[in-house]
C-alpha positions in Angstrom: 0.0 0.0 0.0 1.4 3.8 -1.1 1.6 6.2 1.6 -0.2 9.6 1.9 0.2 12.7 3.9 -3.4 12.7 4.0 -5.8 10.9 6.2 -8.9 8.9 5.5 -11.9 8.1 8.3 -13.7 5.6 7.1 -17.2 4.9 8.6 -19.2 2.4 9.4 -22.4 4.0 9.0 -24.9 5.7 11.4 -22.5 7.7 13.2 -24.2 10.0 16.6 -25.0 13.3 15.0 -26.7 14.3 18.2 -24.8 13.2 21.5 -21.1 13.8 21.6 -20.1 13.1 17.7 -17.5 11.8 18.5 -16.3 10.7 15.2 -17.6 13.9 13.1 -15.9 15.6 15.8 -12.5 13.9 15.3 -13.1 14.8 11.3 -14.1 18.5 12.0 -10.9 18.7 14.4 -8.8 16.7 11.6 -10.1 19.4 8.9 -8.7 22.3 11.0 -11.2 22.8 13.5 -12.8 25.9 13.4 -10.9 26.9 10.9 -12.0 24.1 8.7 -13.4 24.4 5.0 -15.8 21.0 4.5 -16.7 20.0 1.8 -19.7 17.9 2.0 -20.1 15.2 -1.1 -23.6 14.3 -1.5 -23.3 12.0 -4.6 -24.3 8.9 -3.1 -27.7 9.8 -1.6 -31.2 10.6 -3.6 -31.9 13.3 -1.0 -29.1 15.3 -1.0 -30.6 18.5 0.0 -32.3 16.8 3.4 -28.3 15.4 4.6 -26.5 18.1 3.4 -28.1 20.3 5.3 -28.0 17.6 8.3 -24.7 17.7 8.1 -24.3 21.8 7.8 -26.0 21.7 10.9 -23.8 19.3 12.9 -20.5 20.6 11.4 -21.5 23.6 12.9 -22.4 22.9 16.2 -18.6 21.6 16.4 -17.6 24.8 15.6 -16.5 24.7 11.7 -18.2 27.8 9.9 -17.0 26.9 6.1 -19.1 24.1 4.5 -20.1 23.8 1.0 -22.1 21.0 -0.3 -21.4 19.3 -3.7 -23.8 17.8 -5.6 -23.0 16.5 -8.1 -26.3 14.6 -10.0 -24.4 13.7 -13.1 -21.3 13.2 -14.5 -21.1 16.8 -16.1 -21.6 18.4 -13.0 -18.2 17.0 -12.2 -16.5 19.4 -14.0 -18.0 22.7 -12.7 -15.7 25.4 -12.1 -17.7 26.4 -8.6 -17.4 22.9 -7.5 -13.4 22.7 -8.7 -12.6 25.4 -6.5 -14.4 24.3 -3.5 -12.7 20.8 -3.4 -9.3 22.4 -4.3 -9.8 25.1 -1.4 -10.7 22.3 1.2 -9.4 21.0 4.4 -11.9 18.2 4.9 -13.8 16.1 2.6 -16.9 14.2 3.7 -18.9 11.5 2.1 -22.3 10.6 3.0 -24.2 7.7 2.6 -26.6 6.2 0.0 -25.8 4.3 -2.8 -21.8 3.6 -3.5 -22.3 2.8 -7.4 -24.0 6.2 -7.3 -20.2 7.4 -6.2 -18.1 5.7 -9.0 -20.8 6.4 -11.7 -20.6 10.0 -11.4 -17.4 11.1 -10.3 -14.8 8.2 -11.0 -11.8 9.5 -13.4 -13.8 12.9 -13.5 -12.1 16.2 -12.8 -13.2 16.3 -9.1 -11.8 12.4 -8.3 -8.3 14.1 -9.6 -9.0 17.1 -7.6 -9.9 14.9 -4.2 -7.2 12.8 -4.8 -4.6 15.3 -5.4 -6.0 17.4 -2.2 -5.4 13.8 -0.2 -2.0 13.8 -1.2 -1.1 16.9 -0.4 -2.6 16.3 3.1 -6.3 16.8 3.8 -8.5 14.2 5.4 -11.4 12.7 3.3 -13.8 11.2 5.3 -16.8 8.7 4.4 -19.8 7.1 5.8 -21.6 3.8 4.8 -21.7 4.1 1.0 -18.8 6.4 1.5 -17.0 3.7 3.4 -17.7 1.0 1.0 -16.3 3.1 -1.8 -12.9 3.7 -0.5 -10.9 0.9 -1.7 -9.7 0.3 -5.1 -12.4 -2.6 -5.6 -15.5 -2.2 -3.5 -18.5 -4.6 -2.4 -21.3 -3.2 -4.3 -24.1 -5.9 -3.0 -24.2 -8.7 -1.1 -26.7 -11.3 1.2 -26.3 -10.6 4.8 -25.9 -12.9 8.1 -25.0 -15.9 5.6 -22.0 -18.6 5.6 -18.9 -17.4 2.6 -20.0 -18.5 -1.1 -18.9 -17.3 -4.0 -22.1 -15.6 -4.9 -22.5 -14.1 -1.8 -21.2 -10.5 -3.0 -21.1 -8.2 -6.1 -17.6 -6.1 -6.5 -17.1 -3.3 -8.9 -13.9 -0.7 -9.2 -14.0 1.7 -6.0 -12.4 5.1 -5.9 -9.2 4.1 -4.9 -8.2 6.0 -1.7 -7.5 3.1 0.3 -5.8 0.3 -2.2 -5.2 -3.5 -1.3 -8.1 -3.5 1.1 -11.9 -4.8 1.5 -14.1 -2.5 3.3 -17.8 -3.8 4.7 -20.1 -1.2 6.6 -23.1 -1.7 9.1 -20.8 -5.1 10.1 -21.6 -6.4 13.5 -25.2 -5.1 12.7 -26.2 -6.5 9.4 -24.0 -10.0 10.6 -21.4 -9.2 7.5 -18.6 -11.8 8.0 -19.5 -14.1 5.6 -20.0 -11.4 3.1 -16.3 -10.0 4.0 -14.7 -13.1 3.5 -16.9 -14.4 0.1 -15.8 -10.6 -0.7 -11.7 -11.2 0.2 -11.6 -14.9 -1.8 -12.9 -13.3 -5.1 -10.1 -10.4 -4.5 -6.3 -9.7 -4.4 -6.3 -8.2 -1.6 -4.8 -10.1 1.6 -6.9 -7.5 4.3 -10.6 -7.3 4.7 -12.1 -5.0 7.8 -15.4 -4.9 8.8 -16.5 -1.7 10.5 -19.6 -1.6 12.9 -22.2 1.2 13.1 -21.0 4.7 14.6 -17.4 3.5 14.4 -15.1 4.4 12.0 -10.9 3.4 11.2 -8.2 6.6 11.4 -6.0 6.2 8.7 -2.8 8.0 8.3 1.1 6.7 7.0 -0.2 3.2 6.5 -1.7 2.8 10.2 -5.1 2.8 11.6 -7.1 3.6 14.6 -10.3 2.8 15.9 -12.4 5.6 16.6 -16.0 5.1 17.9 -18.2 2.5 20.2 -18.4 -0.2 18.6 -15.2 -2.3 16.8 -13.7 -3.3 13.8 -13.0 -6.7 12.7 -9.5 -7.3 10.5 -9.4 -10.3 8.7 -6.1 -11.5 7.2 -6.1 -14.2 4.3 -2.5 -13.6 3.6 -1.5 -16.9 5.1 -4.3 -19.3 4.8 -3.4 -23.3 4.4 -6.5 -24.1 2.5 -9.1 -22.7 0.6 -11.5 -24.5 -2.0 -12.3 -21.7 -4.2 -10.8 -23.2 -7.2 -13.1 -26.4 -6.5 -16.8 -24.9 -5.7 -19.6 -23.6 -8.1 -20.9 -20.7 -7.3 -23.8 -21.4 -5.0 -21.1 -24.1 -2.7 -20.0 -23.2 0.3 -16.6 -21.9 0.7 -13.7 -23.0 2.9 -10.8 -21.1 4.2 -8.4 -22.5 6.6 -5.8 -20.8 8.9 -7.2 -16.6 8.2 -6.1 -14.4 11.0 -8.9 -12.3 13.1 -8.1 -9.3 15.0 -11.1 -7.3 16.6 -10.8 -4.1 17.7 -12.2 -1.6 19.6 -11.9 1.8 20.6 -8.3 3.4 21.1 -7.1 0.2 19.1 -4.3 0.5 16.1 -3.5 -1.6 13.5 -0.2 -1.6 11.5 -1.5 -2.3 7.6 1.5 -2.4 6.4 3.1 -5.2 9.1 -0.8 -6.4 9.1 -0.4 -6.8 12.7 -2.1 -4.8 16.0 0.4 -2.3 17.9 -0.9 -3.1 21.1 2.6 -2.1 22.7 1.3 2.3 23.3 -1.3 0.0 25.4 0.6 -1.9 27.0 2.9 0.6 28.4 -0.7 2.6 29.4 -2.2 -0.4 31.3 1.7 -0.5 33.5 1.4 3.1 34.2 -2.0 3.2 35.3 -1.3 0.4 37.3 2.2 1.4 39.0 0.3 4.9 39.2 
C-alpha cells in the first residue's frame, strides 16, 4: 500500500449526530477545527438536499463555519468550475451515505476524483460514511446477502475510488451479521486484508496505520496466510472453505499496522503498566 500525507476516516455507517459526535468531531478537528473548510459530497444519496443540510447543521455545532455541499447529480456536473474550487480550497472532505455505485458512476476518473485525490496527497483528510466507506478501496463490495455462511455468490464487487488500495471494506458489520459477506468478498479479490467496521465507528488512517475511533469495533481479517481454501473447487452457490485466516477485533483506542498487518498493542501496554504502577 502507497503512503499519503493525507488521512482517511472511514465509517461504518450511522455515526451519533446528536450526542457527543465523537467521530464527526475527530473529522471536523482533523479538517482544522474551526478553521476548517468542509466539503460535504452528497453523490451517493437521492436526497441530497435533506443530509447536506444535516450535516451543515452538525459541522456547525462543532464549531467549523466553512461548509459547501457538492452535488454532483451527473457526470457533467463533475467538471464545474464552482465545485473545482471548492474541493481544491478544502481541508476536509466528507462523504455521505446512500448508494456507493451512485459514487463511482458519477465522479470516477472525472475532474473532481483528480482534484480529491490530489488534495489527499497533499494532506487533507477525506472522510466517508456507509456508501462512503464502502467506496474507499480500489475494488469495493457493491451488494451482497447478509448474516450468511462465505459462497462465491454471496457478494457483487465493482472498481471503487481508490483512496485506500489492497483493502476490503464492509459497513453496518456487526449489525447486518457481514462476515460471511467479508470473506466471500476477500476470496474473489487480491487483496490479503478485509475489515469490517460496525455502526458509529469508524478506522483513522494515516502513513499506513489505523485507529479505531468510535463505540463499537472493527474486525481485520487477514487471508495472507491461509493453508487451505477450496475456491478453485466450488460452483458458485457451494460453500466456501478457508483454513488458517487471522482475526483481530478491535475496539476503541485500538491501532493496527496495515503495512506489518499486525495490532500495535505495545502504546497500550505501556498505558495499562502506568496506570497500574500509578
Amino acid at each position: 500500500m502507497s503512503e499519503s500525507s493525507g488521512q482517511l476516516l472511514i465509517i461504518g455507517g450511522a455515526e451519533d449526530k446528536e450526542g457527543d459526535c465523537k467521530i464527526l468531531r475527530e473529522f471536523v478537528r482533523r479538517a482544522g477545527g474551526v478553521n476548517a473548510r468542509i466539503v460535504v459530497m452528497t453523490v451517493a444519496t437521492e436526497m441530497p438536499r435533506e443530509v447536506g443540510e444535516n450535516y451543515i447543521k452538525v459541522f456547525e455545532r462543532l464549531g467549523a463555519e466553512d461548509i459547501r455541499i457538492v452535488d454532483t447529480v451527473q457526470r457533467e456536473d463533475a467538471s464545474s468550475s464552482t465545485y473545482l474550487e471548492a474541493v481544491n480550497n478544502a481541508t476536509g472532505v466528507f462523504f455521505t451515505g446512500g448508494d456507493q455505485s451512485r459514487i463511482t458512476s458519477i465522479l470516477k476518473d472525472t475532474e473532481i476524483d483528480a482534484a480529491i485525490h490530489k488534495r489527499y496527497q497533499e494532506g487533507i483528510i477525506v472522510a466517508g460514511t456507509s456508501a462512503g466507506a464502502a467506496m474507499m478501496p480500489d475494488v469495493m463490495i457493491v451488494d451482497g446477502d447478509s448474516e450468511t455462511n462465505p459462497r462465491v455468490n454471496v457478494v457483487e464487487m465493482a472498481p471503487g475510488m481508490g483512496f485506500l488500495p489492497g483493502i476490503v471494506i464492509d459497513q453496518h458489520f456487526l449489525q447486518r451479521g457481514r462476515l460471511g459477506r467479508l470473506l466471500s468478498a476477500l476470496a474473489q479479490q487480491p487483496a490479503v486484508l478485509g475489515i469490517g467496521i460496525d455502526e458509529n465507528t469508524s478506522i483513522l488512517v494515516q502513513n499506513n496505520k489505523l485507529q479505531v475511533v468510535g463505540e463499537g469495533a472493527v474486525t481485520i481479517v487477514d487471508v495472507a496466510d491461509i493453508v487451505h481454501t477450496n475456491i478453485g473447487e466450488i460452483l458458485k452457490d457451494e460453500a466456501l472453505a478457508i483454513c488458517g485466516a487471522k482475526l483481530h477485533i478491535l475496539p476503541d483506542g485500538y491501532k493496527f499496522d496495515l503495512g506489518s498487518r499486525k495490532p500495535i498493542v505495545e502504546e497500550l501496554l505501556e498505558r495499562e503498566v502506568a496506570t497500574a504502577n500509578a
